[in-house]
C-alpha positions in Angstrom: 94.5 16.0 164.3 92.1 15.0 161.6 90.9 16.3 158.3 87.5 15.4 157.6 85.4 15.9 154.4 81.7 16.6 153.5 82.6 15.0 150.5 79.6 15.1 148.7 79.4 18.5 147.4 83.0 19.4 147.9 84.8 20.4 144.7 87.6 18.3 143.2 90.5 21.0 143.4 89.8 20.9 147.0 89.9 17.6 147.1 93.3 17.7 146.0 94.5 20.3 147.5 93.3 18.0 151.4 95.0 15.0 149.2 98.8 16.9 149.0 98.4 18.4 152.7 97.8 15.1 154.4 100.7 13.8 152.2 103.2 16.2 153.5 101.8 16.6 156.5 101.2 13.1 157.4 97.5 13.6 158.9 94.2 11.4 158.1 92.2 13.3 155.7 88.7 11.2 156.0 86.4 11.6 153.1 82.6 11.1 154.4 79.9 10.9 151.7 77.1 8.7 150.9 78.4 7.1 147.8 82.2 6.2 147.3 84.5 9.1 146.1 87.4 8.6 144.3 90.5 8.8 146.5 94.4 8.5 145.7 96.3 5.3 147.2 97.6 6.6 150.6 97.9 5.5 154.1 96.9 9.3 155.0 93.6 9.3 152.8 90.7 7.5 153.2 86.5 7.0 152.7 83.7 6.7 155.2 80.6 5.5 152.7 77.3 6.0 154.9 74.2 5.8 153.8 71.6 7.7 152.2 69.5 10.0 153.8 68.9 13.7 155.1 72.3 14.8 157.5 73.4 11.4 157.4 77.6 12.5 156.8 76.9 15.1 158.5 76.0 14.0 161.6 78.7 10.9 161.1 81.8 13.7 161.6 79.6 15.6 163.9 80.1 12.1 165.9 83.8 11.9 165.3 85.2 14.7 165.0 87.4 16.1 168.1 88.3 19.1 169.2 91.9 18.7 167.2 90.1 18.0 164.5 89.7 20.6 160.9 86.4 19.8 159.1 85.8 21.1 155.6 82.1 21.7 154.7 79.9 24.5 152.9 77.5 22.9 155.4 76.7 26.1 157.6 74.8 23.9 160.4 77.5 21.0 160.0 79.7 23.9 160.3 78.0 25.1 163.9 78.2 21.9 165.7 81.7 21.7 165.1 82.6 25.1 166.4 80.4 23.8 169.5 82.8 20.7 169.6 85.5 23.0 169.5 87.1 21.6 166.6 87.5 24.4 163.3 85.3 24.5 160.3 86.1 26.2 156.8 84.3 25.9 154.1 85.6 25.3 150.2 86.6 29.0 149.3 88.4 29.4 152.5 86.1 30.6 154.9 87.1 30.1 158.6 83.8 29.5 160.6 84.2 30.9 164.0 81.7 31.4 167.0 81.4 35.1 166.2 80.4 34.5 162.4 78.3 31.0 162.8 75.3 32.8 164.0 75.0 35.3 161.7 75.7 32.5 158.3 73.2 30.8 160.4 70.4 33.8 159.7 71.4 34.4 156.2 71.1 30.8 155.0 67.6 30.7 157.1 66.6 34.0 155.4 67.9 32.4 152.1 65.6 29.5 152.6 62.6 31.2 153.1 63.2 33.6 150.6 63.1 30.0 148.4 60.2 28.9 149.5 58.2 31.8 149.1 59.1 31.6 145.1 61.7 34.1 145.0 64.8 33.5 142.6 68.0 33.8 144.1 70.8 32.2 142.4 73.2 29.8 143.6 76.6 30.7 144.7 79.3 32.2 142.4 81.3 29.9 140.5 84.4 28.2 142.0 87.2 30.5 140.6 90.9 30.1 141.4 91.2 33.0 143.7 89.0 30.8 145.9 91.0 27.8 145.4 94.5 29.9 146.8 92.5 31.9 149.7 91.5 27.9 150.8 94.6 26.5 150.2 96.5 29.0 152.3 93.5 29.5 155.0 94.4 25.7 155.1 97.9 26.1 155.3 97.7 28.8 158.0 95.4 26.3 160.1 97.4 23.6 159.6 101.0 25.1 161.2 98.8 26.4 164.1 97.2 23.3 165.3 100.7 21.6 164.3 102.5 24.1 166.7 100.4 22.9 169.8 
């Protein structure tokens, strides 16, 4: 089992809340962005640098991540090709993705999207707040004694 990153937009206190669980757990937490990303000295931690471009670290942990595998990513379609690979996807405030949700975060980002591009204003996500940090952090947890229990 694995722990692997869409780094680039993923918010610090995440960061280091993945840095402590692969220390105590003693799993690879794999960083993937396309510039290098701070990390801690560990054995357990490390940083995949690809390169620019559209989908690029997304479609790197699409690659390698396996079925045992927990990816961490407010990436909804990164998000859906994982579920189809079997592995689990949650996002940053501690969102499990599952085969019964994916589709329909699937149609509200599209909807989103065009709702962009036809000029109208919808705001970015709320701010990053601390309840979100605990709901992740024990969504984590919770994930993490399952897949260790197998």
């Amino acid at each position: 089992m694995r722990l692997w990153v869409d780094a680039d937009a993923c918010p610090n206190v995440i960061k280091n809340i993945l840095f402590r669980a692969a220390e105590r757990v003693q799993i690879p937490c794999i960083l993937v962005a396309n510039q290098a990303v701070s990390i801690p000295p560990s054995k357990w931690i490390e940083r995949r640098v690809v390169s620019s471009g559209f989908d690029v670290a997304d479609n790197y942990i699409v690659e390698e991540a396996t079925a045992e595998d927990i990816v961490i990513t407010a990436d909804i379609p990164l998000a859906s090709e994982i579920i189809d690979k079997g592995a689990v996807a949650i996002n940053p405030r501690g969102e499990l993705y599952t085969k019964e949700n994916i589709r329909q975060r699937l149609n509200m980002r599209d909807f989103m999207e065009q709702m962009r591009s036809s000029g109208v204003q919808t705001g970015g996500p709320a701010s990053f707040s601390q309840q979100d940090r605990m709901v992740f952090a024990n969504t984590l947890d919770k994930l993490l004694a399952q897949r260790q229990n197998h």
